[in-house]
C-alpha positions in Angstrom: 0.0 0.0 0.0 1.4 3.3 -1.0 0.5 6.3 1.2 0.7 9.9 0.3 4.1 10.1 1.9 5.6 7.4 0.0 4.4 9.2 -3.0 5.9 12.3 -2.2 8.8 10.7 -1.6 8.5 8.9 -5.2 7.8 12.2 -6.9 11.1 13.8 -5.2 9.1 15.8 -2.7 10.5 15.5 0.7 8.2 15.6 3.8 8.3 18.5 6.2 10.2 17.6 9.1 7.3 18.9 11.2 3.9 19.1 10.5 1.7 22.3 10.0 -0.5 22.3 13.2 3.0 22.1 15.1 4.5 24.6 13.3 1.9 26.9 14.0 2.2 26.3 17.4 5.7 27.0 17.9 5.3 30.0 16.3 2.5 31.0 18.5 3.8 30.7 21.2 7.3 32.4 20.3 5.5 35.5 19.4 4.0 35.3 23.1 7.6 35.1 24.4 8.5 38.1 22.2 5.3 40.0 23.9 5.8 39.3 27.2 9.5 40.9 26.8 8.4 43.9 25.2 5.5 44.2 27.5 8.2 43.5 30.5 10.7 46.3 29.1 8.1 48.6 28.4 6.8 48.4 32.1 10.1 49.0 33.5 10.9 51.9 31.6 7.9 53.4 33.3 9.5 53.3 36.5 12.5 54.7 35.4 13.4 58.0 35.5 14.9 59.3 32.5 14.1 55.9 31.3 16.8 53.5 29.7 19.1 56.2 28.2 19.2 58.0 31.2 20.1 55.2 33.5 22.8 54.1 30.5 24.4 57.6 30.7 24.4 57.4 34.4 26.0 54.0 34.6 28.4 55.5 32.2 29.4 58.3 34.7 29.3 56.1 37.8 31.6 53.3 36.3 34.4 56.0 35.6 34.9 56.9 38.6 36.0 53.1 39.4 38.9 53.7 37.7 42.1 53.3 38.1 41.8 51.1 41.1 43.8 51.7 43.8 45.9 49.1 44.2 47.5 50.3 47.2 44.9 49.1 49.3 45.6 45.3 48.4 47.9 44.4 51.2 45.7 45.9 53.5 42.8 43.7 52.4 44.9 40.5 52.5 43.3 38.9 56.0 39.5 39.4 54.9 40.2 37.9 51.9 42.1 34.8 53.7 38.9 35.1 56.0 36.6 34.7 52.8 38.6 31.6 51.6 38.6 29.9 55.2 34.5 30.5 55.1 34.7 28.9 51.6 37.1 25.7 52.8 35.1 24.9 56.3 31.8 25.1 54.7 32.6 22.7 51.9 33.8 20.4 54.4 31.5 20.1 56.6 29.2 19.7 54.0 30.9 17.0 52.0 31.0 14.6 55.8 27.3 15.2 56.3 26.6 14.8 52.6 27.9 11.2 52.5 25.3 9.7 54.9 22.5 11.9 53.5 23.4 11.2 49.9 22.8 7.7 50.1 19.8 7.8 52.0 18.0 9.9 49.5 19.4 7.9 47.0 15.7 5.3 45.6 18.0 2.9 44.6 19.9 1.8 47.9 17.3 3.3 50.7 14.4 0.5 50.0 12.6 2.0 53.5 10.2 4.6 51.4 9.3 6.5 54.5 13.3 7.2 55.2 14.1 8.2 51.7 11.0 10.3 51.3 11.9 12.0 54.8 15.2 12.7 53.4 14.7 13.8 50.2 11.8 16.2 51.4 14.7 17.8 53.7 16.9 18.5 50.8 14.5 20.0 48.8 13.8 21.9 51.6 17.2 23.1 52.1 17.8 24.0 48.5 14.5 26.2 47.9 16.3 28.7 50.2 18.8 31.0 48.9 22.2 31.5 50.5 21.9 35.4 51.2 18.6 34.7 53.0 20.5 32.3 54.8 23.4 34.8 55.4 20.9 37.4 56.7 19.0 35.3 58.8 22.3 33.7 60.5 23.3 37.9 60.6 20.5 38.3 62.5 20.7 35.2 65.0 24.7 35.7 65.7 25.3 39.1 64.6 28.1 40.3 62.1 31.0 37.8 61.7 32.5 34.6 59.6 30.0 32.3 61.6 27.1 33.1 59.7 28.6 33.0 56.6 29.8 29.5 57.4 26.7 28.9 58.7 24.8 29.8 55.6 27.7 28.5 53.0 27.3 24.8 54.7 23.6 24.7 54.3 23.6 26.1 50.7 26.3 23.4 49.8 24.3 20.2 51.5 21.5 20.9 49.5 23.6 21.1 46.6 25.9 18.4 47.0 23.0 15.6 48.3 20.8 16.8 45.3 23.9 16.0 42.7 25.3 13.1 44.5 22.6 10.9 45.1 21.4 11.7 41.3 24.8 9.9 40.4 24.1 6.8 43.2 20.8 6.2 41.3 22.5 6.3 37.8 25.3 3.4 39.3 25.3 -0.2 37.7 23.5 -2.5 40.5 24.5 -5.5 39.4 28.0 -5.5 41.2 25.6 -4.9 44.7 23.1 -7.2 44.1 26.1 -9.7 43.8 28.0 -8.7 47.1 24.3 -9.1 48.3 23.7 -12.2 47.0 27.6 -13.6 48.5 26.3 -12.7 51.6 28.1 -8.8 52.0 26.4 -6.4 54.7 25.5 -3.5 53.9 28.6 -1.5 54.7 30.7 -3.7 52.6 28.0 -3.1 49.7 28.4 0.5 50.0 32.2 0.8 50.2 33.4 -1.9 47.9 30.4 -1.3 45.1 29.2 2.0 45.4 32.4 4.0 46.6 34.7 3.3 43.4 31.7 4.1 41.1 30.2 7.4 42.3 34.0 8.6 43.7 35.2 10.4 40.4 32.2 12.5 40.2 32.0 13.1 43.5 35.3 14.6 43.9 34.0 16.6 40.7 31.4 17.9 42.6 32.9 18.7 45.9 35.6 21.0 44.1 32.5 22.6 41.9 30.4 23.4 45.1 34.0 24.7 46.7 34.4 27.5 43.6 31.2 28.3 44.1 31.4 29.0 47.9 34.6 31.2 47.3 32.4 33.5 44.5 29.4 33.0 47.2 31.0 34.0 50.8 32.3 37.1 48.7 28.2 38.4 48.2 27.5 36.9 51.6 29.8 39.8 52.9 27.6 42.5 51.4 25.2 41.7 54.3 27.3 41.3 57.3 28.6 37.9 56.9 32.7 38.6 57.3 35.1 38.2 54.7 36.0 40.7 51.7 32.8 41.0 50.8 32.2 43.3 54.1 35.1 45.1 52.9 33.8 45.8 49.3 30.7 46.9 51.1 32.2 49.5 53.5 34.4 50.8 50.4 31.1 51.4 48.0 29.2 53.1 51.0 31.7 55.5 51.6 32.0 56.1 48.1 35.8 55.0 47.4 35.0 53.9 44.1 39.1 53.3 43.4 39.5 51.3 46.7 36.4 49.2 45.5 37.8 48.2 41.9 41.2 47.1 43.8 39.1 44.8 45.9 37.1 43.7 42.8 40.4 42.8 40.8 41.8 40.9 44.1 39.2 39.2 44.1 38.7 38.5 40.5 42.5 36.8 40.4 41.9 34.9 43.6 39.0 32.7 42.3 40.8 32.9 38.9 43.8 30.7 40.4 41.7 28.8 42.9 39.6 27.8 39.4 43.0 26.9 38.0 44.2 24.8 40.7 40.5 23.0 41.1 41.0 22.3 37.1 44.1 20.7 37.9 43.1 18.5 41.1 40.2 17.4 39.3 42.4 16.2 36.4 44.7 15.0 39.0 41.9 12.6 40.6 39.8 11.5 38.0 
């Protein structure tokens, strides 16, 4: 039996790759994208004043003065910036013990008591629908201004992030290595060490050195709202208006996460 597309096909006509009613729907609902952009730049121009070229020639003006940076100002800036990388290192610690045990348990595939892993995996969701800065100001509020409640909120931000990516990769292992140790008559410790550990290691050292680079760029905001480190610093600088003191801090800071990328890159090589 030869259908119209065969024929098409005969007669050298090829077939569109999608058909009409799709098309058409695509399209409609890019041009509603489109509108709710415009409609969304549109409305914020209204609140402007001076609109979008005034703010542009303002932003202009203000970003001048940033320059040059004062670089003078760098060795005096040296301890809140060890104090920002100490935040970063205890944090991601901390984090990666605790993340072990709660890993696993939110992981379907090894937790077979539904009420545990739904318990668990109901915390971490919890844990990660709450930003870091709220956490930071929060922890401000509770312990007052400091590195404790930037450590405070870095660790929480980093065990929602490392359980949520950690016990995705336990799930994705190959379980037919356990259920043999299970089968030979392994406990469960021995499972979990000698099955699970050498396949989910590589990634998770991967994972431990991501959520540390992203601490280090993290506990530098955090310090915009009280939490210690050089972000405090920055913040002081911009409020009294030392727009040249500011850009040195930015450029420190800029060439500190630069090389502690660079040396992440290379212990990741290193260990995987």
């Amino acid at each position: 039996m030869v259908t119209n597309q065969s024929k098409d096909v005969i007669k050298g006509n090829t077939p569109p790759l999608f058909p009409i009613k799709t098309k058409a729907r695509v399209t409609l609902i890019f041009f509603v994208v489109i509108g709710f952009y415009l409609f969304s730049m549109i409305w914020t121009q209204r609140d402007m004043v001076g609109g979008f070229g005034n703010s542009l020639s303002n932003m202009f003006t203000v970003a001048g003065k940033f320059f040059p940076p004062n670089l003078s100002v760098i060795p005096a800036v040296w301890d809140p910036m060890a104090q920002t990388i100490q935040m970063a290192i205890v944090a991601t610690t901390f984090a990666t013990i605790l993340t072990i045990p709660l890993a696993i348990l939110s992981a379907q595939n090894i937790t077979t008591f539904k009420p545990l892993y739904y318990v668990t995996r109901t915390l971490m969701n919890i844990l990660r629908t709450i930003p870091d800065l709220v956490l930071a100001v929060i922890f401000v509020g509770l312990f007052g201004i400091g590195v404790l409640p930037g450590i405070l909120a870095l660790f929480i931000f980093s065990l929602g992030i490392l359980a949520k990516l950690i016990s995705e990769t336990i799930e994705s292992v190959d379980m037919n290595p356990l259920e043999a140790m299970r089968a030979s008559g392994g406990n469960v410790f021995q499972v979990i060490f000698f099955g699970l550990v050498p396949q989910v290691l590589p990634q998770f050292t991967s994972f431990v050195l991501y959520v540390f680079e992203i601490n280090i760029r993290a506990s530098v905001v955090l310090g915009l709202v009280g939490a210690g480190g050089i972000g405090l610093v920055l913040n002081q600088q911009l409020g009294f208006y030392n727009y040249q003191n500011a850009m040195a801090i930015i450029v420190l800071i800029f060439v500190v996460v630069i090389v502690i990328e660079y040396i992440s890159n290379k212990l990741r090589e290193a260990l995987i």
